[in-house]
VMD Tcl script that draws the C-alpha trace (Angstrom):
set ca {
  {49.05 215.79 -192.47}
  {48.93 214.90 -188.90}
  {48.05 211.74 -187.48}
  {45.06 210.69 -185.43}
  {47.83 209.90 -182.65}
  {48.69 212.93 -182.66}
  {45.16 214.53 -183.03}
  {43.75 212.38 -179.68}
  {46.51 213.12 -177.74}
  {45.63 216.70 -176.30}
  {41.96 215.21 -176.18}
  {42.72 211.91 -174.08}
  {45.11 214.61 -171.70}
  {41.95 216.54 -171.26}
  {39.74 213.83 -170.08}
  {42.33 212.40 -167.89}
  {42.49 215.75 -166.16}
  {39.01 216.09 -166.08}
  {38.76 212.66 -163.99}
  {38.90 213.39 -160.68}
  {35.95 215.80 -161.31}
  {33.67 213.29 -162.39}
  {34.64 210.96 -159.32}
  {34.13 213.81 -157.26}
  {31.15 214.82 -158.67}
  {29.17 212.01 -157.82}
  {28.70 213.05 -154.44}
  {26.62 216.27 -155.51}
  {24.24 214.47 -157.26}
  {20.84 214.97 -156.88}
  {18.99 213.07 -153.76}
  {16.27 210.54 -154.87}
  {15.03 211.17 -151.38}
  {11.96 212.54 -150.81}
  {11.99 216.12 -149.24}
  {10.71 214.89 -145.62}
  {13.35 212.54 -145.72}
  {16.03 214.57 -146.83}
  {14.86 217.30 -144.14}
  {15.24 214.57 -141.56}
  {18.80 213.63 -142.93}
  {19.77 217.19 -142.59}
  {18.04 217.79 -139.13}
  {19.99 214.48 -137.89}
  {23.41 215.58 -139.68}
  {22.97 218.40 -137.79}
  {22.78 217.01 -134.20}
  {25.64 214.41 -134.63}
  {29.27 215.76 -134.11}
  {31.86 214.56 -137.13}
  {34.43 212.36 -134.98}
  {37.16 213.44 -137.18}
  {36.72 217.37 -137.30}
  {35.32 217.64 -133.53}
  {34.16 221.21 -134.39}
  {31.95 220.62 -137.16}
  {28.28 218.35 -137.67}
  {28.55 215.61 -139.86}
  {26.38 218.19 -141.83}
  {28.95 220.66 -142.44}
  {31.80 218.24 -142.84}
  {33.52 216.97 -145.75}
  {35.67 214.02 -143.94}
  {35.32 210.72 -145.16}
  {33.91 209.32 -141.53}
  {31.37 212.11 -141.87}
  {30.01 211.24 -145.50}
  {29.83 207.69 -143.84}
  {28.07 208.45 -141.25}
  {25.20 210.71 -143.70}
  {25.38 207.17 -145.71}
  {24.11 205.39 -142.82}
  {21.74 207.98 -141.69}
  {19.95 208.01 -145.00}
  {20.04 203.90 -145.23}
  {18.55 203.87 -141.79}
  {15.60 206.56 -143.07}
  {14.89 204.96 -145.90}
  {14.71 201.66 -143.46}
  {11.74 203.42 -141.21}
  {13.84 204.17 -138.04}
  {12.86 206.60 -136.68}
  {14.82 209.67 -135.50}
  {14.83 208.21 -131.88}
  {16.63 205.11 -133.28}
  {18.59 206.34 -135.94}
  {20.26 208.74 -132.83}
  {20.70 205.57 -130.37}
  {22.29 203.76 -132.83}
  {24.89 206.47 -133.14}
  {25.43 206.84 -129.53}
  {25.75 203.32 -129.03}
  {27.99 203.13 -131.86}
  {29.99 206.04 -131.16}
  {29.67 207.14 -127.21}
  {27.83 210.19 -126.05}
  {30.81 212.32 -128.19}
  {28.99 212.36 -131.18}
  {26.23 214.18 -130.13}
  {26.41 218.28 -129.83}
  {24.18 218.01 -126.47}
  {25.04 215.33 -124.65}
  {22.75 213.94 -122.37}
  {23.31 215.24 -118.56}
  {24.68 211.91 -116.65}
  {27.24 210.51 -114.39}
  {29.57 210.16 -117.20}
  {28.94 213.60 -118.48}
  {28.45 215.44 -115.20}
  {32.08 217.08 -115.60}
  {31.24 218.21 -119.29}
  {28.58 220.33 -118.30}
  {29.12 221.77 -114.76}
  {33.39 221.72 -116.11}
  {32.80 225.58 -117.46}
  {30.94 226.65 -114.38}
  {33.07 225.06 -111.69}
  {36.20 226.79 -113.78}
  {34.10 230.26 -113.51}
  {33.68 229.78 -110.18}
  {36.93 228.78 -108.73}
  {38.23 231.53 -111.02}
  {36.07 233.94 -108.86}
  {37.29 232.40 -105.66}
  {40.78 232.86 -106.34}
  {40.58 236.36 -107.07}
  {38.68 237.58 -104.73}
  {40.95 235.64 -101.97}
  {43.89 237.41 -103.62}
  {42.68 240.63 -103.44}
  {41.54 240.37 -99.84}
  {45.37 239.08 -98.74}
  {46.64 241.71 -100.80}
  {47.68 244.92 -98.25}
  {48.65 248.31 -99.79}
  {51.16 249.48 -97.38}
  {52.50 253.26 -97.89}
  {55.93 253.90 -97.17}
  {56.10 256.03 -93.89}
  {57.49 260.08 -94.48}
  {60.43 261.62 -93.41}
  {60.51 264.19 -90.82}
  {61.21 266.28 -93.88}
  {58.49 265.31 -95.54}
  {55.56 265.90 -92.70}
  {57.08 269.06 -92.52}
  {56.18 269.99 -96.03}
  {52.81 268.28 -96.25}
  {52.08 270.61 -92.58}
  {53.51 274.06 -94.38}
  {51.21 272.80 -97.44}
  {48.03 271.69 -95.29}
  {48.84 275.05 -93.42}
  {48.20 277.27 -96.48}
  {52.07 278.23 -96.93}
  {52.48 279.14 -100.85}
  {55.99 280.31 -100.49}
  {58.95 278.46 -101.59}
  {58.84 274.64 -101.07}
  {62.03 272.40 -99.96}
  {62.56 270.65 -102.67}
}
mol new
graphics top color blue
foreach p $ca { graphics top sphere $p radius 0.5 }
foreach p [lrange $ca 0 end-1] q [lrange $ca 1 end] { graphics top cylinder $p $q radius 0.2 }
display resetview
């Protein structure tokens, strides 16, 4: 007969696999949330940049700053800010960077007109190359005028080649 030690051991490997799962499963629970909350905590996640991935909302991110930040969004909701607030509080936390539109100011000026200006001076440049730019054709040889005449002139015969 085997013994229970031996009979628990494949079972306590399994549940010690099985683990990280469970710790990483708590994040998908259910909200308790009502739905025009959670809609708000999804329309906010989707306006604030995730500091860490730079390319993604804190909606669509999975870094740890960015589950933070959804933490405090939902805290602050289920405190009565409103959307306003909850958004100043991130900007004053976090600078004008968080947001995916930020406001057009002094400090932001460059992050807006930046793509233009580049488009523009792009333009510029090009065109003032191709205006210095001169095509100059090499002058002909006696030779050669005499051809191009005998070939203006109708002459089929035999060319100088």
């Amino acid at each position: 007969m085997m013994s229970i030690a031996r009979l628990l051991l494949p079972v306590l490997i399994a549940l010690a696999a099985l683990l990280p799962l469970a710790a990483a499963g708590a994040d998908a629970l259910p909200n308790e949330m009502d739905p025009v909350a959670a809609a708000r905590l999804v329309k906010l996640s989707e306006k604030l940049r995730c500091l860490v991935c730079q390319n993604q909302s804190i909606a669509e991110s999975n870094a740890e700053l960015a589950t933070d930040l959804r933490r405090q969004i939902r805290e602050q909701i289920a405190a009565g800010k409103s959307d306003d607030e909850i958004v100043a509080y991130m900007v004053a936390r976090y600078g004008d960077f968080v947001l995916y539109q930020p406001p057009v100011k002094a400090t932001t000026l460059l992050l807006w007109a930046g793509p233009a200006l580049l488009l523009f001076a792009g333009f510029f440049f090009l065109i003032r190359n191709l205006r210095r730019r001169t095509v100059t054709e090499p002058a002909l040889t006696a030779e050669e005028q005499a051809r191009a005449a005998r070939l203006l002139a109708g002459d089929n015969g035999k060319l100088d080649q």
